[in-house]
N, C-alpha and C positions, 0 to 999 in steps of 0.2 A: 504493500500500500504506500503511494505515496504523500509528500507533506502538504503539495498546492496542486490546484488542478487548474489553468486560466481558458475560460470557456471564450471564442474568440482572438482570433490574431491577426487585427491588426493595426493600426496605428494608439489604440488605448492599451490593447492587449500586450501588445511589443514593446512599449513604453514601461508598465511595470514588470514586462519580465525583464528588458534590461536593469529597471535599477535594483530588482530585489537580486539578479546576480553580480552586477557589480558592487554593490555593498556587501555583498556576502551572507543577507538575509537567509539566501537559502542554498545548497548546495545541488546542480545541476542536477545530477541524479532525482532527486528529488520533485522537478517541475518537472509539470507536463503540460502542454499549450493543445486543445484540439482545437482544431479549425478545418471547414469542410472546403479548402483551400488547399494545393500542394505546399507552400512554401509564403513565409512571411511576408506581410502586406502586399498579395498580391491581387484581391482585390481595390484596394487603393490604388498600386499600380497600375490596373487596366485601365478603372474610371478616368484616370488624370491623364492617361496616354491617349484616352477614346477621345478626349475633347482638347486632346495638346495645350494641355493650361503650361505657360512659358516660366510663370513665379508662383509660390504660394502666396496668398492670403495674410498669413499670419506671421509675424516679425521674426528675424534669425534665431530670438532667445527661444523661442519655441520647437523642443525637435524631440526624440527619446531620450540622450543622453540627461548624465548628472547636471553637468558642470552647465550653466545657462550659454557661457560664452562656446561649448563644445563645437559650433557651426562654424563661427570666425577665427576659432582654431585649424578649424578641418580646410579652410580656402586656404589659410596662408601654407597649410602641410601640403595639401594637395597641387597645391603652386595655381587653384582657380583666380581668374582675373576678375576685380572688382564690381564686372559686371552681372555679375553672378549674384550681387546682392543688389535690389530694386526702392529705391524713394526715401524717403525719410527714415522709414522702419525696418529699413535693412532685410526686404524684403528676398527669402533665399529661388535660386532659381528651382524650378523641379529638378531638374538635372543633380545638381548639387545635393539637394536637400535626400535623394534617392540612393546616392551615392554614401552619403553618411549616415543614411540607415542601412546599409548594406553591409558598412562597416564595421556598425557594431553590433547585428547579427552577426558576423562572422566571427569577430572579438571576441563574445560571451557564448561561441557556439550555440547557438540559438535552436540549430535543426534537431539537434541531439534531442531534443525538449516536444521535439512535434510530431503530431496523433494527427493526420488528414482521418478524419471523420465527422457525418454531420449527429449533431447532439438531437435526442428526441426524448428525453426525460432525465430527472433529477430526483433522487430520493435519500432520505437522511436513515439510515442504518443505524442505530446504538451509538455507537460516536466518532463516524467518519459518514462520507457522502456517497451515493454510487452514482454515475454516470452511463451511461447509457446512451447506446448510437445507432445509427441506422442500417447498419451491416452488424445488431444483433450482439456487440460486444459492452462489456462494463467496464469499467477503472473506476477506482478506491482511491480516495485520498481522506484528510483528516480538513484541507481548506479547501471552497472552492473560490473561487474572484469568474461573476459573470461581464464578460469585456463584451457584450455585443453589441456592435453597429444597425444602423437603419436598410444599410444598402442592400438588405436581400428583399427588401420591399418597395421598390419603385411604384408611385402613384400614379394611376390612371385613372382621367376621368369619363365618367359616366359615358361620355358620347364616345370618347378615346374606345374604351373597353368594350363598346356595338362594337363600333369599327374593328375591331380586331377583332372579334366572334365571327364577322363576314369577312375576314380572309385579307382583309384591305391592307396597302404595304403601310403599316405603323409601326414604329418600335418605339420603345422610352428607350434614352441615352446610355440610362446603366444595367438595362438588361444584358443577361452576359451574353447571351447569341445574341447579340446587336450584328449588323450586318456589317460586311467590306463598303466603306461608304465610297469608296471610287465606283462599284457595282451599282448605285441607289439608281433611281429613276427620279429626272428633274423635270418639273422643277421639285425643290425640297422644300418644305416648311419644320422652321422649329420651332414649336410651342412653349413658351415660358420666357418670363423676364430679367431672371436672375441671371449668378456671374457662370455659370456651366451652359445658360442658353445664348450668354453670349459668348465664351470661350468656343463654343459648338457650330455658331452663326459664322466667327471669323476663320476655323479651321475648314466647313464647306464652302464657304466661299473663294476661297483655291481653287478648288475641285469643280464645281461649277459659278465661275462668275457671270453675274447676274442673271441668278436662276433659285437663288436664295432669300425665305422670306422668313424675317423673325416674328411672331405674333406674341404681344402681352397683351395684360389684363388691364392694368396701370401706368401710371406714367415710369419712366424708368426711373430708380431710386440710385443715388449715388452716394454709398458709404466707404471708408478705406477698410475697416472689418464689419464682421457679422452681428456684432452689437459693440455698442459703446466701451472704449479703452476703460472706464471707470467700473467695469464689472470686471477689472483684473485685480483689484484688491479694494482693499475696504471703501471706496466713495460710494458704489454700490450694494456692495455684498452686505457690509454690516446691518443696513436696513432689513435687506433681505432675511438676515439669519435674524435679524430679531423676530420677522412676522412666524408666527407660529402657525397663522393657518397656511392647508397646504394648496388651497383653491385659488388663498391670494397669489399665494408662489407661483403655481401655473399662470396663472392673470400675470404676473411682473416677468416672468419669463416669455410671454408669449411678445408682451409689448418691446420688452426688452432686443428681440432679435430681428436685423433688418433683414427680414424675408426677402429672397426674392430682389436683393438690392446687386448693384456691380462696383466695381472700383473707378475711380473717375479717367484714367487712362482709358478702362474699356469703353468705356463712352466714349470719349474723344474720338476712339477706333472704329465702333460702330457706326457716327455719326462721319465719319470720314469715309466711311465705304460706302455707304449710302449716298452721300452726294457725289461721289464716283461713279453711281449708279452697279455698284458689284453686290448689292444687296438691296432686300427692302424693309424696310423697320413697320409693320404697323399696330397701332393702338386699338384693339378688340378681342371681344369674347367670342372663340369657337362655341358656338350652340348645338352644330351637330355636323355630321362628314356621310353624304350620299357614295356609297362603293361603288353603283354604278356609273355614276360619271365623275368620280373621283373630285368631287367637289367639294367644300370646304363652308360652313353657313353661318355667319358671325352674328352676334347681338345686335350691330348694327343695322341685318337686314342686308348687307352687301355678302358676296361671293366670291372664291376666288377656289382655280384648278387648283393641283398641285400631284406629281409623281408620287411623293414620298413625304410621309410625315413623320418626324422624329421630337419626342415627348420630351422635354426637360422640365417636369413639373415639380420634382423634388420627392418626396417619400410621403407614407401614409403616419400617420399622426399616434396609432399604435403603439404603446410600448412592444420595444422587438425579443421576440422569444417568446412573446405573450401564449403560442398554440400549446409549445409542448410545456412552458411555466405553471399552466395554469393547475396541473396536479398539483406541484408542488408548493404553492398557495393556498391551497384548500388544505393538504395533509399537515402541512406545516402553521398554519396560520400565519400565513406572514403577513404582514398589515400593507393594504395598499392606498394612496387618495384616491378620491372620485373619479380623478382621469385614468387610474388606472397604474401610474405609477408607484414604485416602493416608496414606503415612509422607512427610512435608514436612521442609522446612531450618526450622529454630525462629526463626532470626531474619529470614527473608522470606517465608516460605509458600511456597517453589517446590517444585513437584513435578517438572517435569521442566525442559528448558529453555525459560526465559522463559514456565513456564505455571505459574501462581500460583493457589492457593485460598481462600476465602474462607465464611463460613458453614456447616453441619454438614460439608461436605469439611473444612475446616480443625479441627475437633475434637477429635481424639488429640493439638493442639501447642495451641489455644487452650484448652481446657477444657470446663467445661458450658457457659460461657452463650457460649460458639460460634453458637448459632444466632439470640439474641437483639439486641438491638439494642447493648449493651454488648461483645456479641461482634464485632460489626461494625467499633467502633472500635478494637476490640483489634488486627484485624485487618489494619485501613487503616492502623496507627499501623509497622506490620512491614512489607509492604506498598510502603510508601511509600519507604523504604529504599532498594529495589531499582531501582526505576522516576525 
């Protein structure tokens, strides 16, 4: 039997299994990572490769490692040239940023730790956990830490999910059999207004110029992160942990994060291919999409063709794991809010015994950027505590 079990791998789940091995928390034998993935973050790696996002999001101090500076260490080892970091916030390129989690996978041995399997039940034993997979096998450990991500559940809406019942060429962005997009049929349409519907708008428009149309709901929102710099330490947070209920917490997180927003660069981009005429930008709501003549039917009452439509609506609102958790919920009592999320201990993330969360599970105690990579560290820093 082993000491940790970390359900999930990968940019939360990778995050504290490097630091519980580089501190020496726990001894490699000892962890085991399942993920129904071959090999570390590489779901993260497809998504970010599928829409050729060029920087991340979030500032250089945020990566797996300990050390905050460990990324401005790694360009000047590495000999990467300064370009590699982006605007004010030292923004890392993906290139870089992949490269230094590769890094320290390989460091801490990482593989040595990993179970490709997908989880489909949790049960507490006397005084260790069983896990359970969908090729039929268990592992025993005495902790578990659930790290799981949104991304095995891409949103589709209502008229999206007709449409694809009747066969019609749709995909969302991060489905994994997403197509060869040099293969797609133009013209293309991408649904959504956020930074992946436009990171997705400027990599098909290569591929077919002016044949590409972005459709949002709103006007485009322009943030440089995902919610406000003040929810990285106390200007926001301490309100936060003061409120006890956990309905408000949902309400401040929900207002808290700029959905659906892009960074002010991609604007400029967007808005520059556009009056190139290599793209089209328009302001409406799909209502509904006729398969026989590949039509397209907006709230406005206007129409437009389109070959191919590709989904970037973001995820379903679900706590994830929710199918196969929900045993483990009821057997266990584990206490949830109304949305649906765990109610966790604040200073270690445990939800029941010795079973710890991490990533949007961890939410309602870490805040908005719970599911970011800043959330991670928040995370592993509580976390670490316990273990």
């Amino acid at each position: 039997m082993g000491k940790l079990i970390i359900i999930g791998g990968g940019i939360q789940g990778c995050t504290l299994a490097v630091h519980l091995l580089k501190t020496q928390k726990i001894k490699k034998k000892d962890l085991m990572i399942i993920d129904k993935n071959a090999k570390p973050l590489q779901n993260w790696t497809r998504c970010t490769e599928t829409i050729s996002m060029p920087y991340l999001r979030s500032p250089s101090v945020h990566h797996l490692d300990l050390n905050p500076f460990s990324l401005e260490k790694f360009l000047k080892r590495e000999d990467y040239n300064k370009g590699h970091f982006y605007g004010y916030y030292d923004r890392p390129s993906l290139e870089m940023f992949n490269h230094h989690c590769q890094s320290l996978i390989d460091e801490v041995e990482l593989m040595d730790c990993w179970q490709q399997s997908s989880v489909n039940g949790l049960e507490r034993n006397k005084n260790h956990w069983v896990v359970r997979t969908d090729e039929g096998k268990s592992y025993k450990s005495e902790k578990i830490v659930l790290a799981i991500g949104l991304s095995e559940h891409p949103f589709w809406p209502e008229w999206a999910y007709e449409a694809k019942v009747k066969k019609a060429s749709i995909h969302h962005v991060f489905q994994k059999d997403i197509p060869d997009f040099n293969k797609l049929d133009p013209a293309v349409t991408v649904v959504g207004g956020g930074i992946t519907a436009a990171h997705l708008t400027l990599k098909l428009m290569t591929l077919f110029p002016g044949e590409v149309t972005m459709i949002y709901r709103k006007e485009l929102q322009i943030h440089t992160f995902d919610s406000d710099p003040g929810w990285q330490g106390p200007m926001y947070m301490e309100n936060f942990q003061k409120t006890k209920d956990y309905q408000s917490r949902r309400k401040m997180i929900f207002e808290a994060r700029h959905k659906g927003s892009i960074t002010k660069e991609l604007y400029h981009r967007l808005r520059k291919a556009e009056k190139e005429g290599k793209i089209q930008l328009v302001k409406d709501e799909v209502t509904s999409f006729s398969v026989d003549t590949n039509t397209m039917h907006f709230q406005s009452g206007l129409t437009q063709n389109t070959g191919t439509i590709i989904l970037a609506t973001g995820f379903h609102s679900a706590p994830p794991g929710i199918d196969w958790l929900e045993n483990t919920i009821n057997q266990e009592r584990l206490h949830c809010a109304e949305c649906g999320y765990p109610i966790v201990s604040p200073a270690t993330l445990e939800w029941g015994e010795e079973l710890f969360v991490m990533g949007p599970l961890a939410e309602l105690e870490i805040g908005p950027v719970a599911r970011n990579i800043a959330g991670a560290r928040r995370a592993v820093s509580r976390i670490l505590q316990a273990i």
